[in-house]
Short mmCIF file of the C-alpha atoms (twelve columns), coordinates in Angstrom:
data_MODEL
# 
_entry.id   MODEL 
# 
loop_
_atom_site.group_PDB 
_atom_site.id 
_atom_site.type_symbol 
_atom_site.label_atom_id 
_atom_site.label_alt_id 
_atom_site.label_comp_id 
_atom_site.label_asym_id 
_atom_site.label_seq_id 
_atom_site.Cartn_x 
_atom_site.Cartn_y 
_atom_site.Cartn_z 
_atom_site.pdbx_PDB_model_num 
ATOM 1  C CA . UNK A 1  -69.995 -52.955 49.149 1 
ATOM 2  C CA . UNK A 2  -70.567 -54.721 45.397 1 
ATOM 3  C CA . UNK A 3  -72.762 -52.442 43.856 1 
ATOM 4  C CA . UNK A 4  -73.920 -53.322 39.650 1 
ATOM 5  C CA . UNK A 5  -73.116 -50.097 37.715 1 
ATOM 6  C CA . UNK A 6  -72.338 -49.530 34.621 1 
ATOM 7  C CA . UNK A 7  -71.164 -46.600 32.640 1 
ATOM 8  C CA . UNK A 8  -71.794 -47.661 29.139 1 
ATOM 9  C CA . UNK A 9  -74.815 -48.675 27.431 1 
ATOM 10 C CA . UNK A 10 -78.202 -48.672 29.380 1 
ATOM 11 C CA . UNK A 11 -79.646 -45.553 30.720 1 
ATOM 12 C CA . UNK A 12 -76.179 -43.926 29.681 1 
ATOM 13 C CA . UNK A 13 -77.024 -44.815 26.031 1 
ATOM 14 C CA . UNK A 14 -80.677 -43.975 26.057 1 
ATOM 15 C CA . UNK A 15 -80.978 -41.284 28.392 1 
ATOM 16 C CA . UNK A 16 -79.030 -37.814 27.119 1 
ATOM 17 C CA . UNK A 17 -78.909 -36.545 30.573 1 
ATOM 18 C CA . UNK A 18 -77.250 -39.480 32.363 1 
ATOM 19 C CA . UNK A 19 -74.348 -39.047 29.934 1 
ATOM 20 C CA . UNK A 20 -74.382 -35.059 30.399 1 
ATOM 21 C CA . UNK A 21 -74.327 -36.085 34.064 1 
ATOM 22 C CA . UNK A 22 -71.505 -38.513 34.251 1 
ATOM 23 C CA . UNK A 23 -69.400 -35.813 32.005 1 
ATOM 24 C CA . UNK A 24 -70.029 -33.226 34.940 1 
ATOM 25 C CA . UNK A 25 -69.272 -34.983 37.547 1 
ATOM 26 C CA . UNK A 26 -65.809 -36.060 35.318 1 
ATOM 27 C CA . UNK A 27 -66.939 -40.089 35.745 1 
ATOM 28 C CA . UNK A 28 -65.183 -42.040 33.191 1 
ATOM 29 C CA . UNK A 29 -65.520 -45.375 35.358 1 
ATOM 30 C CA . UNK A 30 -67.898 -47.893 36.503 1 
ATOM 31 C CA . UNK A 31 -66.015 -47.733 40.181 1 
ATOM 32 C CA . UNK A 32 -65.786 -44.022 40.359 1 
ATOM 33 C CA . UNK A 33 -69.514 -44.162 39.536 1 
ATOM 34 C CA . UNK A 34 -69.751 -46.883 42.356 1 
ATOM 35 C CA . UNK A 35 -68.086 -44.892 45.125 1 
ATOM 36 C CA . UNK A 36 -70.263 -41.931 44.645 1 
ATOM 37 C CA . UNK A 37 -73.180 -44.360 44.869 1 
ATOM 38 C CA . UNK A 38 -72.328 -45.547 47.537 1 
ATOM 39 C CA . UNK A 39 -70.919 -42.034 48.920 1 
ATOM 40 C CA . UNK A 40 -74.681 -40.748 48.351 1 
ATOM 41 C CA . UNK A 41 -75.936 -43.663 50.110 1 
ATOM 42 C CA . UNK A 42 -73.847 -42.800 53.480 1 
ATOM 43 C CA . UNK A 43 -74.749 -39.211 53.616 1 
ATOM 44 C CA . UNK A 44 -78.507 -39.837 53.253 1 
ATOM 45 C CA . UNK A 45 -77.447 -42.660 56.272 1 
ATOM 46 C CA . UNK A 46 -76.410 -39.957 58.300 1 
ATOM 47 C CA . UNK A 47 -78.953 -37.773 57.476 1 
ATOM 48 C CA . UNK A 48 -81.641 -39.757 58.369 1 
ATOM 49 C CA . UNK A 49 -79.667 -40.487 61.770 1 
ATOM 50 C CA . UNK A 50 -79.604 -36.765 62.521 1 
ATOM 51 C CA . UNK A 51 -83.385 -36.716 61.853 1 
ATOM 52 C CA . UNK A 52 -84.162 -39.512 64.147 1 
ATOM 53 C CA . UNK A 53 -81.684 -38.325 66.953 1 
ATOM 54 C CA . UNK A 54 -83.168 -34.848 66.579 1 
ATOM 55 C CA . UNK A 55 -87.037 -36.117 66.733 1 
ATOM 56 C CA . UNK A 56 -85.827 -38.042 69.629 1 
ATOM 57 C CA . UNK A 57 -84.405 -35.110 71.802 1 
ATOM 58 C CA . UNK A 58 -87.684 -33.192 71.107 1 
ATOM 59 C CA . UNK A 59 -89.637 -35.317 72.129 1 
ATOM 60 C CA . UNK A 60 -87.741 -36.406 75.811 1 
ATOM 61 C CA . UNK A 61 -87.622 -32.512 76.719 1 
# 
């Protein structure tokens, strides 16, 4: 999935706790910064799955 990151300049530059971020999470790429993007993305997928799924069996007993 193209996703437009960046890891150098922009809020990296004028935000102190983006850069303090990508150092923790030991990001030192615009693709490693994509996949975990994109890895956030799928986990929120599949939690909002579990939500609806679970709504759903409450409300059919």
């Amino acid at each position: 999935m193209p996703i437009a990151v960046g890891t150098i300049g922009g809020a990296t530059a004028i935000h102190p706790k983006a850069k303090s971020n990508l150092e923790i999470m030991q990001i030192h790429s615009a693709k490693e910064l994509s996949e975990v993007i994109a890895s956030v993305g799928l986990a929120q997928n599949l939690t909002a799955l579990k939500a609806l799924a679970t709504e759903a069996y409450k409300k059919a007993i």
